[in-house]
Every structure is written in C-alpha cells, then in structure tokens.
C-alpha positions as a printed NumPy array, in Angstrom:
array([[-30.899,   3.15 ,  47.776],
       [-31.108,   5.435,  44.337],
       [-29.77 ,   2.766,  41.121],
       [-28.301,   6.021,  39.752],
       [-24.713,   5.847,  40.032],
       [-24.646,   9.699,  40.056],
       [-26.411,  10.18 ,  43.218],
       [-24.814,   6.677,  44.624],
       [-21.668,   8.631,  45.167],
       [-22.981,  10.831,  47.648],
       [-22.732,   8.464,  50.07 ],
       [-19.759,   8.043,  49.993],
       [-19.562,  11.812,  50.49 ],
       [-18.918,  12.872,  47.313],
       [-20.465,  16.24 ,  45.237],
       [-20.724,  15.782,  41.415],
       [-20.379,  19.592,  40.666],
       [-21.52 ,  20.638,  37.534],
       [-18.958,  23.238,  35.097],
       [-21.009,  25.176,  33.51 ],
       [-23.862,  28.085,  34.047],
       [-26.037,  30.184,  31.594],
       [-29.428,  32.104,  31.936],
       [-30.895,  29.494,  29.68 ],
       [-29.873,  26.547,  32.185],
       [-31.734,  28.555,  34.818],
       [-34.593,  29.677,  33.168],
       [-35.174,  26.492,  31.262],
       [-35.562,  24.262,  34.48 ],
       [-32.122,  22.451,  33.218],
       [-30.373,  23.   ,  36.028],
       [-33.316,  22.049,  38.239],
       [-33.324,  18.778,  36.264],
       [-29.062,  18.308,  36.716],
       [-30.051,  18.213,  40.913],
       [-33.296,  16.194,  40.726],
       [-31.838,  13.511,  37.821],
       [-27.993,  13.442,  38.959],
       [-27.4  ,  14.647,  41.561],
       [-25.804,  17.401,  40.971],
       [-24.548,  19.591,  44.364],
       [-22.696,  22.604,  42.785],
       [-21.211,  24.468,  39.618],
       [-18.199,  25.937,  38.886],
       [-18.2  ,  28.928,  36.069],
       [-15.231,  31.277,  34.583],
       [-15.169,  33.718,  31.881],
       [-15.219,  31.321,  29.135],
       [-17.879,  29.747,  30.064],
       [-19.852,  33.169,  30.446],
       [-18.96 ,  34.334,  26.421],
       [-20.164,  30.976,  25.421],
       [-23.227,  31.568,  26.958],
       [-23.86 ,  35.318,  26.158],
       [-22.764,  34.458,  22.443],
       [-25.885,  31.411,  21.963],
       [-29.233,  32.623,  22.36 ],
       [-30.426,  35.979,  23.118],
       [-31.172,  35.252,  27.263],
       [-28.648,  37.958,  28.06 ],
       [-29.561,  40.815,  25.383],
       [-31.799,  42.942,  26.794],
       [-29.394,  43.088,  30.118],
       [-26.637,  43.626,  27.215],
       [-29.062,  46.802,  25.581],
       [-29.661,  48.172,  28.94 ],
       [-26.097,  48.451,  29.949],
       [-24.148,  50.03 ,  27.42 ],
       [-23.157,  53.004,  29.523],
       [-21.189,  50.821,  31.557],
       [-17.692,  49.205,  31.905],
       [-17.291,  45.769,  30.284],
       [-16.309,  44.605,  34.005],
       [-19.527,  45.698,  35.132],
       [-21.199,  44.198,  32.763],
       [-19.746,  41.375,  33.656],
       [-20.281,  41.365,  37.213],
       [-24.037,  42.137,  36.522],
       [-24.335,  39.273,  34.696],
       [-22.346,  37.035,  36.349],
       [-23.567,  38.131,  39.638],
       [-27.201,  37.895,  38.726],
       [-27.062,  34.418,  37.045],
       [-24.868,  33.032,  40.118],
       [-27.547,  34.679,  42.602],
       [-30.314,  32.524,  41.042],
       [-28.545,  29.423,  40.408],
       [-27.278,  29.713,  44.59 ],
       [-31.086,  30.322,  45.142],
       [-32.378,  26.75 ,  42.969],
       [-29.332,  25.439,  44.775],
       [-30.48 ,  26.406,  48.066],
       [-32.473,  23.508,  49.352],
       [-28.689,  21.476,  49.46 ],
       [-26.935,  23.685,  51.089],
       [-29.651,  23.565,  54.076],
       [-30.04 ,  20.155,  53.654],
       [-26.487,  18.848,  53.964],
       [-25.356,  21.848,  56.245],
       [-28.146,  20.821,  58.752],
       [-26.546,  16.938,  58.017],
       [-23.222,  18.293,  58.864],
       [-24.424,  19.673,  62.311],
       [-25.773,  16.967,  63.521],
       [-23.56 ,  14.244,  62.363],
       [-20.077,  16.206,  61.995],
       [-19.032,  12.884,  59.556],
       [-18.643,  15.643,  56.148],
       [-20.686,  12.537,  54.258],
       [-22.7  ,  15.363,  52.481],
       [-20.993,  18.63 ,  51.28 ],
       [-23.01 ,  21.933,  50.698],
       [-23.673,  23.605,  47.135],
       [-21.645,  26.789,  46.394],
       [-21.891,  28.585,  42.65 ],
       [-17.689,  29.83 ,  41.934],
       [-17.036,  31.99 ,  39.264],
       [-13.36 ,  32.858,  38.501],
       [-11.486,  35.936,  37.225],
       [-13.098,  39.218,  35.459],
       [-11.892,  38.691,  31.469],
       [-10.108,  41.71 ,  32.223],
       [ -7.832,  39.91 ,  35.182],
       [ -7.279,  36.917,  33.272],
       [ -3.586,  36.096,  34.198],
       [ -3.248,  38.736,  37.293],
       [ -2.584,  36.188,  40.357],
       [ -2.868,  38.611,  42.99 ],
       [ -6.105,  37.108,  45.122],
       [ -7.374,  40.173,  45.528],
       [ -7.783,  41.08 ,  42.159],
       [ -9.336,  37.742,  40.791],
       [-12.639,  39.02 ,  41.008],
       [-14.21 ,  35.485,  42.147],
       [-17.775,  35.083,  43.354],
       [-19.399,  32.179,  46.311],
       [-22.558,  32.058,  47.426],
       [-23.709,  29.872,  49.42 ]])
C-alpha cells in the first residue's frame, strides 16, 4: 500500500486526470513524472489550454514556421493532434494495464487513460457534436 494519497484513490477506483497538456510537459519528462509521482491516469485539454502553451516557450515554433500556408484549424489540429498522439503513447502502459484489469476482473476498480481535447477555437460556442472537433485516443 502506496502512503501517497494520490495514488491511494485508485483503489477505490478512482482516476486523478490531469487538465492540462503542452509539448514542454511531454518533452520535459513532466508528464512522465505526473504518472510515476501521482498517479496521474489521464488529461483533459481545450483550446485555452493550447494558446497558453503555444504562447510560453518556443516548443511549438518551428511547427508554427513550417505551417504558414495553412488554415489556423489545421494548424491547430496538427498541433493538437501531434501533442495528444504522444501524450496517449507515454500514457499507454495504463490503458493496457487497467484494460487487461478490467477483463479479468469486470469490478471497473481501475479506469483506462484517454487524452480529450475539446472544440477547434474556431467552433467555440457551435453545439452541434459533429462540429466540436474533439480528439480520444486511447
């Protein structure tokens, strides 16, 4: 039994999910440090959180410089896309581990990792699912 009350929880099948994403979190090993230290089994993003992240740091400007011939919502997409691709991939090893759990004790004490971004910054109000442009992977 873990004394960190952040991993505690999951036995009582609870996820802490984490709300935020960047480049820099990936790259950095931060996010690998959120699952190994706390327990962390998912992360939610949105617009918002994307600008914050493309306006500190430089991680995203060369993908920025390269892309100028394009749309702003596929530049968006790239980016968001890309950055929710790796973080699905660190976050990987979860989703095996407590989808495996799941199949062989059907209790749902462990939930599997998923990476959701919501709504293109050009969609921001339009609540017509199909037009949300919203990203899982699992």
């Amino acid at each position: 039994m873990t004394n960190n009350p952040t991993q505690e929880v999951q036995k009582y099948g609870q996820s802490l999910w984490y709300d935020n994403l960047s480049r820099e979190m990936i790259q950095s090993g931060e996010l690998q440090m959120l699952i190994d230290d706390y327990g962390i089994m998912g992360l939610t993003s949105n617009p918002t959180i994307f600008e914050k992240a493309i306006g500190e740091g430089n991680a995203y400007d060369e993908w920025i410089r390269d892309s100028l011939e394009m749309t702003i919502d596929e530049v968006f997409d790239g980016l968001a896309i890309t950055d929710i691709q790796s973080a699905a991939d660190i976050l990987r090893p979860i989703y095996d581990r407590t989808t495996d759990a799941f199949r062989r004790h059907r209790d749902h004490t462990e939930r599997g990792q998923a990476v959701i971004q919501s709504r293109r910054p050009s969609q921001p109000h339009d609540q017509n699912p199909r037009h949300t442009g919203w990203f899982a992977c699992h």
